[in-house]
ROBA-134682 format. One record per atom (N, C-alpha, C): x, y negated, z negated; residue number from 1; residue in one letter; atom name. Coordinates in steps of 0.001 Angstrom, whole numbers, plus 500000, padded with zeros to 6 digits. Atoms other than C-alpha are relative to their C-alpha. Layout:
REM ROBA-134682
((X, Y, Z), NUM, a, CA)
...
This chain:
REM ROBA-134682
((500408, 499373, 498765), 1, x, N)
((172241, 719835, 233265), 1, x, CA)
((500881, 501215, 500295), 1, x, C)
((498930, 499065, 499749), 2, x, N)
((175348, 721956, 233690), 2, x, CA)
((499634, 501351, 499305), 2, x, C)
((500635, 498980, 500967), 3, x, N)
((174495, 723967, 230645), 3, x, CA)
((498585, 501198, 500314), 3, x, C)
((501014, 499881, 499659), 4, x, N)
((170934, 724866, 231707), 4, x, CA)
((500256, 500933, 501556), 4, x, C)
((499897, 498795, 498598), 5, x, N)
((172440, 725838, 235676), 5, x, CA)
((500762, 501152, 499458), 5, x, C)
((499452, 498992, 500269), 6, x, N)
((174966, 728064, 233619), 6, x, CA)
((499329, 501258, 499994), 6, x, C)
((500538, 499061, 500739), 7, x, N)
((172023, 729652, 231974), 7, x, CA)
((499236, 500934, 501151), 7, x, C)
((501302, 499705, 498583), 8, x, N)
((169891, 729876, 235453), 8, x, CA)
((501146, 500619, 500591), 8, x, C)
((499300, 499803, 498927), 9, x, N)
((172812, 731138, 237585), 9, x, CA)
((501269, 500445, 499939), 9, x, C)
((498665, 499126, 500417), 10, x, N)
((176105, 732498, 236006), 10, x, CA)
((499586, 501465, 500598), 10, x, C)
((500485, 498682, 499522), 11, x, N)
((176466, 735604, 237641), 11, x, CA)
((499351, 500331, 501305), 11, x, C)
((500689, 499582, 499229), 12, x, N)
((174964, 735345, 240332), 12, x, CA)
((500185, 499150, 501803), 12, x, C)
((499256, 500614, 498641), 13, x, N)
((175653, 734493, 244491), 13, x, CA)
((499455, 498789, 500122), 13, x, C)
((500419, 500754, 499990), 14, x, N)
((175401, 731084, 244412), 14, x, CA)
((500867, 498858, 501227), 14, x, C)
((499417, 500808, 499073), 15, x, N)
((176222, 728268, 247349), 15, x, CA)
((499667, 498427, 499269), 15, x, C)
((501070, 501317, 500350), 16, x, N)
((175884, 724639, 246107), 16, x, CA)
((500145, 499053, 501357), 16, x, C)
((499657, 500703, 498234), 17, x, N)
((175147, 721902, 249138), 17, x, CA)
((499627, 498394, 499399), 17, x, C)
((499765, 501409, 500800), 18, x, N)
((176713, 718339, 247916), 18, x, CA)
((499199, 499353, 501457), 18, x, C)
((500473, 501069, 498548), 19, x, N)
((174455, 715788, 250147), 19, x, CA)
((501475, 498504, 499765), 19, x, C)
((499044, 501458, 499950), 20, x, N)
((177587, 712877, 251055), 20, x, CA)
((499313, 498690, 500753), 20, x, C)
((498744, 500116, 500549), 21, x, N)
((178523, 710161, 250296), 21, x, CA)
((499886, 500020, 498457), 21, x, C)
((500095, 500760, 501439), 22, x, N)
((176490, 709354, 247227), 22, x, CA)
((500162, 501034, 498990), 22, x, C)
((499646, 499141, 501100), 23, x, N)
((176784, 712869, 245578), 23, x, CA)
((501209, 500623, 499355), 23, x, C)
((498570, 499592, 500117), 24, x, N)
((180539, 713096, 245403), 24, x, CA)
((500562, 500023, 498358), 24, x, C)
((499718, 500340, 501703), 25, x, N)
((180715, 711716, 242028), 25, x, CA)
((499399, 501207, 498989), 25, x, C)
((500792, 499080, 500769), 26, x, N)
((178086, 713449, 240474), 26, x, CA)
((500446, 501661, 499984), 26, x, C)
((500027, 498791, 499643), 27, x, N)
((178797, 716668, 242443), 27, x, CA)
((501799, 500398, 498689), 27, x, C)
((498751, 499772, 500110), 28, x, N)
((182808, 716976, 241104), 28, x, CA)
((500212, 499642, 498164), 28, x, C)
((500229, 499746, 501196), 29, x, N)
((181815, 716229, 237187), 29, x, CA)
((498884, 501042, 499409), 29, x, C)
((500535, 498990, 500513), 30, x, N)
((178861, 718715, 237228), 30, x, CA)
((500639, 501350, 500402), 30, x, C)
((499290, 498610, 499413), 31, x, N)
((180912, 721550, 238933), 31, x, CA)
((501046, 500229, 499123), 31, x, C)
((498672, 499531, 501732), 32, x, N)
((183912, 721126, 236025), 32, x, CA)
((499208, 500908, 499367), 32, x, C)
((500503, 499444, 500887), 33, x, N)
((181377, 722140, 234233), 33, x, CA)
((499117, 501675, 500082), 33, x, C)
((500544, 498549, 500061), 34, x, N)
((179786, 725163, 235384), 34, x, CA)
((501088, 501613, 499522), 34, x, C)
((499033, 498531, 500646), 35, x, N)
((181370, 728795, 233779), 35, x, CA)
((500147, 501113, 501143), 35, x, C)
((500038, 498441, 498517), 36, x, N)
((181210, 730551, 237277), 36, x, CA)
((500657, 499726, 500738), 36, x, C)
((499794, 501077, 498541), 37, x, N)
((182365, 729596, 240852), 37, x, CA)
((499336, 500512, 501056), 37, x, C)
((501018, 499576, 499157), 38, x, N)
((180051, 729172, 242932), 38, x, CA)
((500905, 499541, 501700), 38, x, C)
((499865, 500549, 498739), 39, x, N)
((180535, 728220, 246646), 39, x, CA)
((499418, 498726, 499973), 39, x, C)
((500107, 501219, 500288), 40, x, N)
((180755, 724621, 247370), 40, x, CA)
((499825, 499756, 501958), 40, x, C)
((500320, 500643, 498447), 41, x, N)
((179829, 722919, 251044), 41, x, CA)
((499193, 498493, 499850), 41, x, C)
((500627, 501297, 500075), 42, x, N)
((178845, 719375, 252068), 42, x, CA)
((499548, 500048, 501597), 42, x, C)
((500067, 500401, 499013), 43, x, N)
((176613, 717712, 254475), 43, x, CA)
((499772, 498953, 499751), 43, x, C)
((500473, 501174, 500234), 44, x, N)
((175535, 714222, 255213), 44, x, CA)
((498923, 499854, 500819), 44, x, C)
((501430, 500480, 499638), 45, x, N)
((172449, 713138, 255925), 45, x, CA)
((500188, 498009, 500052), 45, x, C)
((500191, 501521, 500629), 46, x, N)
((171473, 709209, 255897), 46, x, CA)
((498531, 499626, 500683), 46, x, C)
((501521, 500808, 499757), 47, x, N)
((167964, 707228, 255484), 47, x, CA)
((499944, 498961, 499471), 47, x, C)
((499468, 501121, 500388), 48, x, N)
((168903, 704283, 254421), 48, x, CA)
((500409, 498458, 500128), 48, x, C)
((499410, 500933, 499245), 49, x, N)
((169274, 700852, 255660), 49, x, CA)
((500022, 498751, 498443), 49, x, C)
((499838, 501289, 501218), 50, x, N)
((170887, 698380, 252641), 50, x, CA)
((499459, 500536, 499174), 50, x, C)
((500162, 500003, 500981), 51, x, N)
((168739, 698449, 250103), 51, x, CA)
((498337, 501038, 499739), 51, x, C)
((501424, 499062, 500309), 52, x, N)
((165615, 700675, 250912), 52, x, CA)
((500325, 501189, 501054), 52, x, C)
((500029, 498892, 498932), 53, x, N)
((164915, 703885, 253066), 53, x, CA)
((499225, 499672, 501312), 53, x, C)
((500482, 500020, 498221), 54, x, N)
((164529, 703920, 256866), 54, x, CA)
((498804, 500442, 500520), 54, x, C)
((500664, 498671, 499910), 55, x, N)
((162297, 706481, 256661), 55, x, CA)
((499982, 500920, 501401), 55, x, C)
((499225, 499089, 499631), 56, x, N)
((164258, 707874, 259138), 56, x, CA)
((501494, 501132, 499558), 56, x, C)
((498546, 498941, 500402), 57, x, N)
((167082, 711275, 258420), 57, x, CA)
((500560, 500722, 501228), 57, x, C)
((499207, 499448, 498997), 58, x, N)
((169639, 712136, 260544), 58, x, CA)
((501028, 500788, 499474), 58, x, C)
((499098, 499859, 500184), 59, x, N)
((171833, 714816, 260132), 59, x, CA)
((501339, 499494, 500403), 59, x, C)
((499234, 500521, 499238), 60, x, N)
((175312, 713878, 260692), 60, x, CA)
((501128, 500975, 499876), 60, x, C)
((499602, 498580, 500498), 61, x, N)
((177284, 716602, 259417), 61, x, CA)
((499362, 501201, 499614), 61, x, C)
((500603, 498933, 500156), 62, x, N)
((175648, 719885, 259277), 62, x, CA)
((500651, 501138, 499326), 62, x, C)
((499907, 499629, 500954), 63, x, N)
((176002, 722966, 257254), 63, x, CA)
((500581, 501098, 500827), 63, x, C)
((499111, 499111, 499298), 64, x, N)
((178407, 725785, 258560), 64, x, CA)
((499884, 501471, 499265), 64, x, C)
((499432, 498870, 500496), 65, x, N)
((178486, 728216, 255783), 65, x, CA)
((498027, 501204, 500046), 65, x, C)
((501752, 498808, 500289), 66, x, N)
((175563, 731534, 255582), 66, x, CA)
((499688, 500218, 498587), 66, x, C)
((500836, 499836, 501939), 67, x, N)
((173306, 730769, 252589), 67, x, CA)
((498764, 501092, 500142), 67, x, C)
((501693, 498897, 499742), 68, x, N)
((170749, 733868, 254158), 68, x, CA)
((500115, 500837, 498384), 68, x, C)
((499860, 499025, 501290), 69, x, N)
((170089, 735536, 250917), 69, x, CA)
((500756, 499904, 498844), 69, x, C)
((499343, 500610, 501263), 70, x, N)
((172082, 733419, 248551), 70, x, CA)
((498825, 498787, 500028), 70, x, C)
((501097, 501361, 500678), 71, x, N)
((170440, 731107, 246062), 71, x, CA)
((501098, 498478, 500427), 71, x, C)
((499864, 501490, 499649), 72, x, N)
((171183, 727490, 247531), 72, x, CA)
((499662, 498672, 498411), 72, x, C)
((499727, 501002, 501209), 73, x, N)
((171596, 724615, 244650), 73, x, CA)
((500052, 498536, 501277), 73, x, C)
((499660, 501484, 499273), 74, x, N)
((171352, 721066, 246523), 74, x, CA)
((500316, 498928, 498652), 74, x, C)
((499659, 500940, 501292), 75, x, N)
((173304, 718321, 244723), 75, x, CA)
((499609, 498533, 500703), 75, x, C)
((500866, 501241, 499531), 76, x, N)
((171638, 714991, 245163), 76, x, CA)
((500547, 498914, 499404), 76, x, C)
((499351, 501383, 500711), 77, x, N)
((173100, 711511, 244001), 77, x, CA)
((498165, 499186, 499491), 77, x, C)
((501430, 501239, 500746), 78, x, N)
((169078, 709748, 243739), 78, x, CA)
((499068, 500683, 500938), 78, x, C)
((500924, 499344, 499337), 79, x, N)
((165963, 711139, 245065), 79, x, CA)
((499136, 498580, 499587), 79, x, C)
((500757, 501618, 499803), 80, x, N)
((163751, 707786, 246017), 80, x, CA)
((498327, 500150, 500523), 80, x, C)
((500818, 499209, 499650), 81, x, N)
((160839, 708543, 248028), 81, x, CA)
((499559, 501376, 500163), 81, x, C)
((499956, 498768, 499708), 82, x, N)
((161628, 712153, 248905), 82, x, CA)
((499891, 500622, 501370), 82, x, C)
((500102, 499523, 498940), 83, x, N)
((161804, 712024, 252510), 83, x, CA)
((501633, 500528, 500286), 83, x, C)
((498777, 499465, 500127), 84, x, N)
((165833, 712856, 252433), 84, x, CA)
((499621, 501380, 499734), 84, x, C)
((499940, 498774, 500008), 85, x, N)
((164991, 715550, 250485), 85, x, CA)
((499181, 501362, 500681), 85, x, C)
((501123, 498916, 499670), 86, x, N)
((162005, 717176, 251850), 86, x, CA)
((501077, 500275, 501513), 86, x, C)
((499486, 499640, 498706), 87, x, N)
((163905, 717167, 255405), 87, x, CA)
((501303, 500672, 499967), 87, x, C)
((498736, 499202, 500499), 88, x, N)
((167001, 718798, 253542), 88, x, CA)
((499724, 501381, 500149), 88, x, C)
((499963, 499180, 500323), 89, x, N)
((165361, 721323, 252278), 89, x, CA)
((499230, 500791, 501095), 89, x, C)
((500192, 499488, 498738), 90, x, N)
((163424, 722119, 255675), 90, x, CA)
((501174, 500443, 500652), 90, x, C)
((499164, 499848, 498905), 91, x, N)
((166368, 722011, 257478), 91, x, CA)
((500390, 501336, 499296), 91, x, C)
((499357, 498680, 500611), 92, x, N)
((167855, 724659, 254750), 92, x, CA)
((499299, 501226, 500123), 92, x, C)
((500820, 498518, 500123), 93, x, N)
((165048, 727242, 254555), 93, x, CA)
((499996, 500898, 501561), 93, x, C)
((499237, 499081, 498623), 94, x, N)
((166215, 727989, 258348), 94, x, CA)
((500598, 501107, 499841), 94, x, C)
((499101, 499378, 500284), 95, x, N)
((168975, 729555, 256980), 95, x, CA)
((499803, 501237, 499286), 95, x, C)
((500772, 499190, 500782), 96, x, N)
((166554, 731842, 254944), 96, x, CA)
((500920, 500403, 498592), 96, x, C)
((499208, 500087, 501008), 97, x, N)
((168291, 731479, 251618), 97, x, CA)
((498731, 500962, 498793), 97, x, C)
((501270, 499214, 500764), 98, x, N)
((166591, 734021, 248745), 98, x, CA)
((499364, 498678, 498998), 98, x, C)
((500797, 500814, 501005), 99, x, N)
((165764, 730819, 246616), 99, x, CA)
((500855, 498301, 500820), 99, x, C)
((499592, 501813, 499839), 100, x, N)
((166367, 726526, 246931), 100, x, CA)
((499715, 499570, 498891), 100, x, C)
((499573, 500826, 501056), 101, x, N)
((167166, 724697, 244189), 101, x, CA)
((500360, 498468, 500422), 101, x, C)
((499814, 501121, 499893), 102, x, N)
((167573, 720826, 243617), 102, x, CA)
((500458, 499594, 498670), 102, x, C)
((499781, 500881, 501099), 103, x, N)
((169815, 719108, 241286), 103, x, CA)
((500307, 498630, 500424), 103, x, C)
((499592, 501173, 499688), 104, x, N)
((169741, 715335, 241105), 104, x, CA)
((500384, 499281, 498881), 104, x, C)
((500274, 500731, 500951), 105, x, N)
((170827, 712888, 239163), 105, x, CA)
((499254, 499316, 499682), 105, x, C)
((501414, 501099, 499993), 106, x, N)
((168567, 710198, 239866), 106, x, CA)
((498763, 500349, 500446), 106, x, C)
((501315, 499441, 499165), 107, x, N)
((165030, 710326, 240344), 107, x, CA)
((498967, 498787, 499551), 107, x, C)
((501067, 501188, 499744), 108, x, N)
((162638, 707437, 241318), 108, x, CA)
((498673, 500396, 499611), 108, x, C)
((500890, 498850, 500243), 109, x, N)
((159582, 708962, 239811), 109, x, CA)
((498755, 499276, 500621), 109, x, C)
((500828, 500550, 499469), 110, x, N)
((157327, 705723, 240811), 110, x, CA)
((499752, 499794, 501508), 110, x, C)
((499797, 499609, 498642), 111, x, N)
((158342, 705951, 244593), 111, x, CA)
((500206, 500826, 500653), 111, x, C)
((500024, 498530, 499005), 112, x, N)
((158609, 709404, 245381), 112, x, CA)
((498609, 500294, 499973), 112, x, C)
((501463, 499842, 499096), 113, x, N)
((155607, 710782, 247950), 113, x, CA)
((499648, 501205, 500030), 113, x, C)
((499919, 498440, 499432), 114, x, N)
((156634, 714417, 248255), 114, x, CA)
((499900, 500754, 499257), 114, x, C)
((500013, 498679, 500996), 115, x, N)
((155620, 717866, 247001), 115, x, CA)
((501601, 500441, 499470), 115, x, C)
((499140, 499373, 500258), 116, x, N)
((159758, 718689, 246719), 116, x, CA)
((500102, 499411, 498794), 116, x, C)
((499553, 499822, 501783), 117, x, N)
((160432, 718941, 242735), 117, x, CA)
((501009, 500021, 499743), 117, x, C)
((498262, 499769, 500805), 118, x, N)
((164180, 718641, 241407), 118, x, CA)
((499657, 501092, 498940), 118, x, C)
((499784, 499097, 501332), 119, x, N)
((164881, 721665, 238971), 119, x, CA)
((500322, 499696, 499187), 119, x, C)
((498785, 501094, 501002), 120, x, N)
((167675, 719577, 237378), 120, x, CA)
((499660, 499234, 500165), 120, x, C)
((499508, 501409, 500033), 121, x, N)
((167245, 716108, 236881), 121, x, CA)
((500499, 499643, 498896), 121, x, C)
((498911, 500718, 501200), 122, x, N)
((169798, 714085, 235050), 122, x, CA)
((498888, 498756, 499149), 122, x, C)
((500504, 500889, 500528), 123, x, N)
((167953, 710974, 234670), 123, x, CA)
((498669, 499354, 500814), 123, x, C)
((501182, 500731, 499639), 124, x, N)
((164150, 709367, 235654), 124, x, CA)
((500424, 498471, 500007), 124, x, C)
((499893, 500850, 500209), 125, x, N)
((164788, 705950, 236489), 125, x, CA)
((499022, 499011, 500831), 125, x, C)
((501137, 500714, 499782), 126, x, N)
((162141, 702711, 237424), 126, x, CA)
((500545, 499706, 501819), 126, x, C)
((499300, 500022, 498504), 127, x, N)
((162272, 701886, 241585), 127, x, CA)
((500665, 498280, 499749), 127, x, C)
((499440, 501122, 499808), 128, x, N)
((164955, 699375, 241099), 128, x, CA)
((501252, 500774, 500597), 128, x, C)
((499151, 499515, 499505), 129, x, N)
((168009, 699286, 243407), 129, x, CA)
((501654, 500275, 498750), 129, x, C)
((498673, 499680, 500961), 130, x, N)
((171558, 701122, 241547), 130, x, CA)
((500877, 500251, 501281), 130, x, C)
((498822, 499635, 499586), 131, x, N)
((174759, 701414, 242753), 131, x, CA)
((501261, 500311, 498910), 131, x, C)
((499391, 499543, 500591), 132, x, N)
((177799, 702783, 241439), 132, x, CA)
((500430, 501673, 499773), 132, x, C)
((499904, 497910, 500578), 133, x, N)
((179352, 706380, 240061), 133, x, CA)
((499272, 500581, 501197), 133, x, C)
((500538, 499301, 498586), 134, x, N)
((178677, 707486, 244125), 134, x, CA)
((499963, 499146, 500468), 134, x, C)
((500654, 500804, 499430), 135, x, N)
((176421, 705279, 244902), 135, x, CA)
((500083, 498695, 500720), 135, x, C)
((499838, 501210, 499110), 136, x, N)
((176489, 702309, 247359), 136, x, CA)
((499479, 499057, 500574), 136, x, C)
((500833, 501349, 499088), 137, x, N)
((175551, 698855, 248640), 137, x, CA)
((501021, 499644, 500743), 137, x, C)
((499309, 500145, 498545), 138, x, N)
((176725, 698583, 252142), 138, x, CA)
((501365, 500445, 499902), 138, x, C)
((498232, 499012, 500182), 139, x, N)
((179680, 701152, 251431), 139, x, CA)
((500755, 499293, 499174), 139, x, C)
((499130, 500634, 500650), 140, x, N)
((180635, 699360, 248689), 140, x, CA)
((499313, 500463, 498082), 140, x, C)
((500023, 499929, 501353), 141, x, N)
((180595, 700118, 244683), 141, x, CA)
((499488, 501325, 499899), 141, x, C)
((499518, 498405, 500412), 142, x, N)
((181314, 704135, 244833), 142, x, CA)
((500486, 500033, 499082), 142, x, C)
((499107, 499713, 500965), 143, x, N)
((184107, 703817, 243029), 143, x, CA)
((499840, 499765, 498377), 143, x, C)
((500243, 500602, 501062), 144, x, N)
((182604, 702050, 240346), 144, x, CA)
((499725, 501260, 498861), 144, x, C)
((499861, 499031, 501017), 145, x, N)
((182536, 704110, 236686), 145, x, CA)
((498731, 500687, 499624), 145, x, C)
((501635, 499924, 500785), 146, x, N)
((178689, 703510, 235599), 146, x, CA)
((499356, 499760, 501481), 146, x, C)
((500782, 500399, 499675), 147, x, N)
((175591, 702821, 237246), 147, x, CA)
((499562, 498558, 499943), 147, x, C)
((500168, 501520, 499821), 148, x, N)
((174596, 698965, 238006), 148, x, CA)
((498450, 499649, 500517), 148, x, C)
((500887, 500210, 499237), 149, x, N)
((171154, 697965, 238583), 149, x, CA)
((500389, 498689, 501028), 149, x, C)
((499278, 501175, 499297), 150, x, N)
((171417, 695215, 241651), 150, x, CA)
((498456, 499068, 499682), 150, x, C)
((500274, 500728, 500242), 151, x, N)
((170228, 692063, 240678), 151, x, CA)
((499304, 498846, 501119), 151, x, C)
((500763, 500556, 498880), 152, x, N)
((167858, 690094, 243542), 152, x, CA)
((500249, 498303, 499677), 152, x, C)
């Protein structure tokens, strides 16, 4: 994935916008890797309750820096349904950014609803619950190394 944003975006004014808590991981091994430096910012969002989505999003931290006319990169830990993201990337195009981008790692391909498309995805995976490497069940197994499907 890294390789590929190099090719899309070296060179050029770039902001990336880590969604917290679950993209911390992800966000801080794909950014080693990029050959540029881009601008880095976080917000948090959450839709989430345990083990499925609320299908409610609340910001909770909001976005401070001016992406008007810079290309925007969103870094995503799992894209599930796609109501997180679609209300991300609303909230962002406020800001009138010249382009929006989405990198995720995860991507639920059988439970997402929404027209928003990832540019990047790392990995397609089946709608079973993961935690780990970010990710969390009830603020618990971030720290963890890998990915874990959870076991019912």
């Amino acid at each position: 994935m890294a390789e590929k944003i190099n090719t899309d975006l070296s060179g050029k004014d770039v902001v990336f916008v880590v969604i917290l808590n679950g993209a911390f991981m992800f966000a801080a091994d794909l950014l080693r890797q990029l050959n540029f430096q881009p601008e880095v910012t976080f917000i948090r969002v959450g839709s989430y309750d345990s083990m499925s989505s609320s299908g409610k999003v609340s910001t909770i931290i909001g976005l401070k820096e001016n992406i008007e006319n810079r290309i925007v990169v969103v870094l995503e830990d799992i894209i599930d349904s796609g109501l997180t993201m679609e209300n991300i990337m609303n909230l962002l195009r406020k800001g009138e950014p010249a382009s929006l981008r989405i990198a995720a790692l995860l991507l639920k391909e059988e439970s997402y609803k929404k027209d928003v498309i990832p540019d990047y995805t790392g990995f397609r995976i089946p709608n079973r619950f993961v935690a780990g490497y970010g990710l969390d069940y009830k603020g618990f197994g971030r720290n963890l190394a890998d990915l874990y499907i959870y076991k019912e």
